[in-house]
N, C-alpha and C positions, 0 to 999 in steps of 0.2 A: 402367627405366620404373617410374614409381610407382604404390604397390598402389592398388587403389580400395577402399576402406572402406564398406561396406555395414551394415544394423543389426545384420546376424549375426556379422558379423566387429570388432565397436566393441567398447572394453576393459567388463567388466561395471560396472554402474555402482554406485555406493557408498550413494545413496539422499541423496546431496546434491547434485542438478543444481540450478546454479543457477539463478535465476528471469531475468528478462530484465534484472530492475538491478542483477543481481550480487549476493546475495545467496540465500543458501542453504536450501533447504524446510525443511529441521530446523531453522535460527535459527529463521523464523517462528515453527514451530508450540511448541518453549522459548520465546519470547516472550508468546504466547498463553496457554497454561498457567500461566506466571509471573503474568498481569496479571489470570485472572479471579478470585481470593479478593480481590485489595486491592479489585476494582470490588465486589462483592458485601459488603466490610464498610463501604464509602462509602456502600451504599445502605441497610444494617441501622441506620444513625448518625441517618438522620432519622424514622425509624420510631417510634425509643424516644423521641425528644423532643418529637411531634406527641402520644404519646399523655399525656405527663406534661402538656403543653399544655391539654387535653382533660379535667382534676381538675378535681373542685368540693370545698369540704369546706361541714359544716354540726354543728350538734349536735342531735342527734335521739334522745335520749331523758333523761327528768328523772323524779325521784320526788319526791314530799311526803307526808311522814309523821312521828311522832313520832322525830325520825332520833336515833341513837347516834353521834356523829361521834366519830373520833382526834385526840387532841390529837397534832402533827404533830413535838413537841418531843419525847414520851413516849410517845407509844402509847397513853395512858390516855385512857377512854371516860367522854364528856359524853352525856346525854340531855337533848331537846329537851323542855319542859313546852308545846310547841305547834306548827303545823305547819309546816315546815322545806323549803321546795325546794329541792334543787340537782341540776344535771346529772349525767348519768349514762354519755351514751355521745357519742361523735363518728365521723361517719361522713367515709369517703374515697371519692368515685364516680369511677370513670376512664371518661368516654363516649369513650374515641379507639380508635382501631385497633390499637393493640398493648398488650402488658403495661407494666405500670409495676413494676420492681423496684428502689425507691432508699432508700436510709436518709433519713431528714428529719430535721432538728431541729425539737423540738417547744417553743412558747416559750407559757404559759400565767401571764398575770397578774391579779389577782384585786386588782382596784381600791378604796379607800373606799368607804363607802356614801354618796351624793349627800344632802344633806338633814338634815346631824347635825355639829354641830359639837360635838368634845369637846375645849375649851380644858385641862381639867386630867385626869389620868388615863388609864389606859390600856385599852383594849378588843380584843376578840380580834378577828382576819379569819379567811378563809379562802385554804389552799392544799390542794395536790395530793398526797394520800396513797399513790394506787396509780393507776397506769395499764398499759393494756392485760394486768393482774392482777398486776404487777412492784411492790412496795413502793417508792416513790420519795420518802421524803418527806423525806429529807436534800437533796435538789436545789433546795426552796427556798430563796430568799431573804426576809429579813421585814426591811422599812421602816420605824419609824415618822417622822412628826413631832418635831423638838429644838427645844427651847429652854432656851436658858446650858444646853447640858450634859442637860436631863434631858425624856423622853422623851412621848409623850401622842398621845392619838388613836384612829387605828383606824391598821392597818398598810396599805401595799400589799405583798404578796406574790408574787414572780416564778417560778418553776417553769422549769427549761430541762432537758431532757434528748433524748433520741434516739428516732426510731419506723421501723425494717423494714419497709416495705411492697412485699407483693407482689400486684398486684391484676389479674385477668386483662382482656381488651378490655370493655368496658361491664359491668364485676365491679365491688365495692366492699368496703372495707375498714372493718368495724366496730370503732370502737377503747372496752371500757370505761374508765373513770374512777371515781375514790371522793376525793371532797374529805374536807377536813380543816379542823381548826379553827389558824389560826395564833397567832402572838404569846402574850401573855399576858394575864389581868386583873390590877389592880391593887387590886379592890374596888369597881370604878364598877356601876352598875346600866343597861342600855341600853332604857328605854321609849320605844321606837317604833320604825315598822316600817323594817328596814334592806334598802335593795336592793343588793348588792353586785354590780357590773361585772365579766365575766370574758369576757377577750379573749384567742382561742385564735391560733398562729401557726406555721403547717407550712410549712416552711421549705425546698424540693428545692432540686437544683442551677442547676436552671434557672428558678424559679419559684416563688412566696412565694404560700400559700393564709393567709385570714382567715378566723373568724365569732366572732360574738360573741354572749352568754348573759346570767343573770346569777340570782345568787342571793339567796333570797327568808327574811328572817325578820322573824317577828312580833312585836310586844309582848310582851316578858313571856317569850320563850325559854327564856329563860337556860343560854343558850350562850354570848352575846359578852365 
């Protein structure tokens, strides 16, 4: 006659009964465990990109003064015989919801001045001597004007190097700057007033920040 099996008399059980589709408690709950770090770094991925979204940049502070500038070749120091603007600091606002921690490439060119035509001879520009307090002023490039072979003008000046930024939710990132005097003179004299273009360009992975400045000298400098 056969035994009747009641719940006191059933073999003990191992703690893998299965479920009603055949499948076992413990797969489940290893399956679970497995899958919640991948969903939680799915979800950290658009966090950080909403907030780099969420940058503004601008340049927000300039001096004018009898400036001392670096000649960006040598180190050696020109003074201004009048008053001299040029930028000074650039700011990074992050209005988004998370931090922004990315390296950027920082691309800063420093154009002709509009308004001066130097058919013969050669006159200084300006580039980038130190930023965020780092010496950088082998990272320029200096342009001029050619012709047959020999050179004339004012320079354009290109600046490319790297910027760190770690900026908390609605934080901001004040970056300084110290311009420099580029190129060479050749002996030309520049009487009147030059405004030189400088267009800044922060470069993230996911998204390219502008602004644009511009620097200011007078008659009679003699710096250019």
């Amino acid at each position: 006659m056969p035994e009747d099996l009641t719940a006191s008399d059933a073999p003990a059980s191992s703690g893998t009964a299965p479920t009603p589709s055949g499948v076992h408690r413990r797969t489940l709950l290893k399956g679970a465990a497995w899958s919640a770090p991948v969903i939680l770094a799915a979800m950290a991925t658009p966090a950080a990109m909403a907030s780099v979204a969420d940058t503004t940049l601008a340049w927000t502070g300039s001096q004018t003064d009898l400036l001392s500038l670096r000649v960006l070749s040598d180190s050696s120091l020109i003074t201004a015989s009048a008053l001299v603007t040029v930028p000074t600091q650039f700011t990074v606002n992050n209005g988004g919801a998370g931090a922004v921690n990315e390296t950027a490439t920082v691309t800063i060119v420093v154009g002709r001045p509009t308004g001066i035509n130097l058919p013969v001879g050669r006159a200084r520009g300006f580039g980038v001597y130190s930023l965020n307090g780092a010496v950088v002023a082998a990272n320029n490039t200096v342009a001029y004007q050619s012709a047959f072979g020999i050179q004339y003008g004012f320079p354009i000046t290109t600046f490319t190097g790297t910027l760190a930024t770690s900026i908390a939710s609605n934080g901001a990132l004040q970056v300084p700057i110290e311009f420099g005097l580029s190129g060479t003179n050749s002996g030309i004299t520049v009487s009147a007033l030059a405004s030189f273009p400088v267009t800044l360009t922060l470069a993230f992975a996911s998204r390219t920040l502008t602004a644009s400045t511009v620097i200011s000298v007078p008659v009679n400098a003699g710096i250019l």
